[in-house]
N, C-alpha and C positions, 0 to 999 in steps of 0.2 A: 466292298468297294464298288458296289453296283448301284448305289443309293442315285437318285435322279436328278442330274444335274441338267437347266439348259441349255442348248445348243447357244454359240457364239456366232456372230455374222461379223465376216472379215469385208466390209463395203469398201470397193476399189472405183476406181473412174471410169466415166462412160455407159453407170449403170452395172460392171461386172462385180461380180463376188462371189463368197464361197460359204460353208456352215464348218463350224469345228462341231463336231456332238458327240456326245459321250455315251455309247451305244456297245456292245459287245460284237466282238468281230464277227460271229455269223448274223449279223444285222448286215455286211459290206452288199449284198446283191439286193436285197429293198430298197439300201438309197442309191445303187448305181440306177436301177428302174426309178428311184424319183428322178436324178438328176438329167432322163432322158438319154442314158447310154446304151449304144445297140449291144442288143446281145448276141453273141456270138466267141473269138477268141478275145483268150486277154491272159498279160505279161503279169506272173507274178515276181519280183525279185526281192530275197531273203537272205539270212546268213544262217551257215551252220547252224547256231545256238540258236534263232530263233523258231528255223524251218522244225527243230528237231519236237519243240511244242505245242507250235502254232499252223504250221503247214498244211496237215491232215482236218483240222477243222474248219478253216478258212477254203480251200480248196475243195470240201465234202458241200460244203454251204453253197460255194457259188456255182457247182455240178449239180446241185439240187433244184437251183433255178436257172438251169438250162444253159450257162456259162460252159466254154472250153478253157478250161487255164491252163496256163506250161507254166512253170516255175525253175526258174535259176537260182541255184543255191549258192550263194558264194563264202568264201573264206570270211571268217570273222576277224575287225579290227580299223584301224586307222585306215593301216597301209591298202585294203581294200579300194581307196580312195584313188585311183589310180589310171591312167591312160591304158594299159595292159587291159582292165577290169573293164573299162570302159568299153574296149572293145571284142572284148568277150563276149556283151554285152550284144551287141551290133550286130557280132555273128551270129549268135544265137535265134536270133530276133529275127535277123533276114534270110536265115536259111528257114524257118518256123512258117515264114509265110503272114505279114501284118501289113493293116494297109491305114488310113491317119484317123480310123476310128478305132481302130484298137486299144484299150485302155493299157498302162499301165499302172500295175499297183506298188507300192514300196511300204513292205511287210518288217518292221524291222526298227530299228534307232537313227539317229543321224545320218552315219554312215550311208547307211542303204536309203535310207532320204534324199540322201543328195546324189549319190550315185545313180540310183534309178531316175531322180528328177530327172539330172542331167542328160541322160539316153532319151529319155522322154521328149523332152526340149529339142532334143536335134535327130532324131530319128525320126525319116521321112518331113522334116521340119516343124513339128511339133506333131504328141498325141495327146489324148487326154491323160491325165496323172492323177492318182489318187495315192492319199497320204492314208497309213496305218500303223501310226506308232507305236512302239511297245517300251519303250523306254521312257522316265521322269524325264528329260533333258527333251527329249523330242516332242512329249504332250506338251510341253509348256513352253518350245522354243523353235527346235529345227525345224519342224513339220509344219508349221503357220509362216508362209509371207512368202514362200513362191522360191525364194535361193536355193539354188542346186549347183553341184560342180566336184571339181576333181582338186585333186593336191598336185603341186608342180616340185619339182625337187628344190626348190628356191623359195619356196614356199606354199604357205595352207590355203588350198582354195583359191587358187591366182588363175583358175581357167573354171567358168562358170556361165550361169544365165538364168536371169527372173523368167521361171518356169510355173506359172499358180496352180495346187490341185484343183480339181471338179468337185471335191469336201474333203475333210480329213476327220477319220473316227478314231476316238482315242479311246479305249476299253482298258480300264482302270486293271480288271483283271490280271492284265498283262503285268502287271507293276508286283506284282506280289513275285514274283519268280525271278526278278534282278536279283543279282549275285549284288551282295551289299556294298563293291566299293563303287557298280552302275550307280546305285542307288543311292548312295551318297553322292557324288560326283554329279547328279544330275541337281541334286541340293544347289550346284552352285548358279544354276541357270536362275530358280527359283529364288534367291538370297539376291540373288543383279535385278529381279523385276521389282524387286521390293526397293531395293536402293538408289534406283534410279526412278522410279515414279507412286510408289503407292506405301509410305509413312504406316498406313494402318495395316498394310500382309506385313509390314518390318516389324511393328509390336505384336501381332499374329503368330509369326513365325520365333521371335522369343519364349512369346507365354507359353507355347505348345510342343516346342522342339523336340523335348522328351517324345511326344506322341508321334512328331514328323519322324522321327529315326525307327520309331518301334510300330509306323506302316498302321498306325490306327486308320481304320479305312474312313470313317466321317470324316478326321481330319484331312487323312491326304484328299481325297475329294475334294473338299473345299480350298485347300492349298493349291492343288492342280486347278482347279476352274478358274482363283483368283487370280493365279500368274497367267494361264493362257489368254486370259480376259486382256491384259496389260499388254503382252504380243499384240495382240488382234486390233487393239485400239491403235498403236502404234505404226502397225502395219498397215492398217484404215488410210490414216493418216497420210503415210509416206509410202508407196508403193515400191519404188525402187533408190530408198535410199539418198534422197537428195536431200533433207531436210534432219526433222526429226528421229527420223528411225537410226539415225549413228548413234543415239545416245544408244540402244542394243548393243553396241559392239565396248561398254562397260568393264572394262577388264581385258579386252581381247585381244589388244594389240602389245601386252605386255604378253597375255597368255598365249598369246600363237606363235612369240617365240620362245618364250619357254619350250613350247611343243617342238619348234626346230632344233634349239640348240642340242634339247635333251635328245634327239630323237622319236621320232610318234611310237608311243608306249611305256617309253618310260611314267610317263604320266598321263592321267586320260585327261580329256577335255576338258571335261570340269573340273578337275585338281587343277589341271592350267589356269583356267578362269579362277580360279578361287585366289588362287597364287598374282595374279594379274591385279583381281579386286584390291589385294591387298595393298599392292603398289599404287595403285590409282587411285586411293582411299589416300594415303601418304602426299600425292600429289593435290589432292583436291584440297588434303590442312594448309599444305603449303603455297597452295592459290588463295586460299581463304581459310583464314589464322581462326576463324570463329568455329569452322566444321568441326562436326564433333567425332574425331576419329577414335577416340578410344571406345565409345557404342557401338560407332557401326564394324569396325574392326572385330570387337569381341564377337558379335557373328558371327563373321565371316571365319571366326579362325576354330568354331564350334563343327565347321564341316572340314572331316578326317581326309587329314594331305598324308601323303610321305614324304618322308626328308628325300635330301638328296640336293634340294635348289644350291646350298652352298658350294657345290662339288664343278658349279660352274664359274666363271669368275664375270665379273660386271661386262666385261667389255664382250665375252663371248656371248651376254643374252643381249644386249645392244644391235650387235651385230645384225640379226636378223633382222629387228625391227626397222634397218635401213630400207630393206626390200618392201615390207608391208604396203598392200594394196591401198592402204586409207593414206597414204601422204597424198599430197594438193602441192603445186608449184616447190615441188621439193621439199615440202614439210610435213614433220608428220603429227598427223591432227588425235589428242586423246581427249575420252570422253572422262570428266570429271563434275564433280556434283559442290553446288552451293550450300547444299543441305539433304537430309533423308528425304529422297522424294523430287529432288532439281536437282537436273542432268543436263551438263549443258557439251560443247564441243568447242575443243580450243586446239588451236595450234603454238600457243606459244609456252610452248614449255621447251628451255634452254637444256642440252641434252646433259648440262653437267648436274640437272634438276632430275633429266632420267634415269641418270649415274645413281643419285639419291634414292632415289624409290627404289633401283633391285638393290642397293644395297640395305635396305631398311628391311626387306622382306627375306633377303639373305640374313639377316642378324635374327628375325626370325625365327627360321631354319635351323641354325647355328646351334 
């Protein structure tokens, strides 16, 4: 999985931007020395599962070029996501001794992506951030485009800020030691870039699937660079989300209450998303009678869910999606597609329409 892929440039306004490269983790303190970071102390924050692999080498790398790290290891999961966590985080950090050139790294998946962003972002009012994913879902999605934030008990990620790294290195390596339902589940991030803008990873990701599941490393390389590629364009694009970059949120606002009603665990992110796909896939036939849902659907239902969705009832996954961040003048806007590859954002879907969709993905389940 080390085979040599190019570096991706995420260009923002103003002239700023950042590199995604695909470099192995003890490469992180050559490109902090490219990117013109002082050396001295710097915030590593990790989780159990991943400190227990990755810790010792990453932390031996950047003591080697003259780096001080401290490293916080936190509890692994959703629920990590959290104000408590947050300032744990704070303390840690302000009694440690850090001043706003202090980098922080976030060593880890989503979670710790957006948790670490988020400190980052507001500790002493911003530091520098560096992203180091180790999860599918995060090379190819959370770690590109700057969003960071916490979970609010009313909802996922209701307290946040475009936080951008100084680069983010994704070392494929890391990918081979996900516990298989990370690894599937991070599939669904990968199956949404395809279906939302890039026609040729969707016939990619059919002819090869067998391969993507069984972690052929040429293949996953190329899977992984094409969908990060799609982020990064996207997030070129739209920096904070005013325009185009909602088509990203593809599934997610069915899928983030799924994560509410079930509780965060019962299902991970990506089995949300996937489950969300399906609804909004049902939505988009029925915005346009011509989409071909039974293709893109069969995909999407090739990435391993658990039952359980029927166990809720329509109006109890509803409910959440009252709260979601993406309504507009009281409405709530999803993103649905004309075709494999056009992604567009609509608010008018009549909620006896959204009734439809969980119940069509609950029949499903069933």
């Amino acid at each position: 999985m080390n085979e040599p892929f190019p570096s991706i440039r995420i260009a923002l306004a103003a002239g700023r931007g950042y590199d995604v490269v695909f470099r192995p983790l003890e490469a992180t303190p050559a490109l902090m020395a490219e990117a013109g970071l002082r050396r001295g102390r710097c915030l590593v924050v990790t989780d159990e599962h991943v400190a227990a692999r990755y810790r010792r080498p990453l932390e031996s790398a950047l003591t080697a070029a003259g780096w001080q790290p401290r490293t916080l290891v936190l509890p692994p999961g959703e629920a990590a996501k959290s104000p408590e966590r947050l300032h744990a985080i704070y303390d840690a950090a302000l009694a440690w001794g850090l001043d706003r050139k202090t980098p922080v790294l976030a060593l880890g998946g989503g979670v710790v992506g957006d948790l670490a962003g988020f400190a980052a972002a507001t500790l002493l009012r911003g530091l520098p951030f560096i992203q180091l994913p180790t999860t599918l879902i995060a090379q190819v999605d959370s770690a590109l485009g700057g969003k960071t934030g916490i979970n609010h008990r009313l909802g996922k990620n209701l307290i946040g800020a475009f936080h951008q790294p100084v680069f983010v290195c994704a070392d494929f390596r890391t990918l081979r030691t996900l516990p298989a339902r990370e690894w599937t589940s991070g599939l669904a991030e990968v199956v949404k870039h395809a279906l939302i803008a890039d026609p040729a990873l969707f016939a990619f990701l059919n002819r090869r699937w067998e391969d993507v599941l069984a972690g052929v490393p040429g293949v996953v390389g190329e899977m992984v660079h094409r969908a990060a590629r799609i982020k990064a364009e996207v997030v070129s694009a739209d920096e904070r989300e005013h325009g185009r970059r909602a088509i990203l949120n593809f599934g997610h606002t069915f899928g983030h209450a799924i994560e509410r009603a079930a509780g965060y665990g019962r299902f991970t992110h990506g089995e949300a998303v996937a489950l969300g796909m399906r609804a909004a896939l049902y939505l988009s036939h029925r915005l346009h009678p011509g989409f071909p849902l039974a293709e893109a659907d069969a995909l999407v239902r090739r990435i391993p869910v658990p039952g359980g969705l029927s166990d809720y009832p329509v109006e109890a996954l509803l409910q959440p999606m009252r709260l979601d961040k993406k309504i507009e003048a009281g409405r709530l806007r999803f993103v649905v597609l004309r075709n494999i590859g056009e992604a567009f954002v609509t608010d008018r879907v009549a909620p006896e329409l959204a009734a439809e969709a969980w119940a069509f993905v609950r029949g499903l389940d069933s």
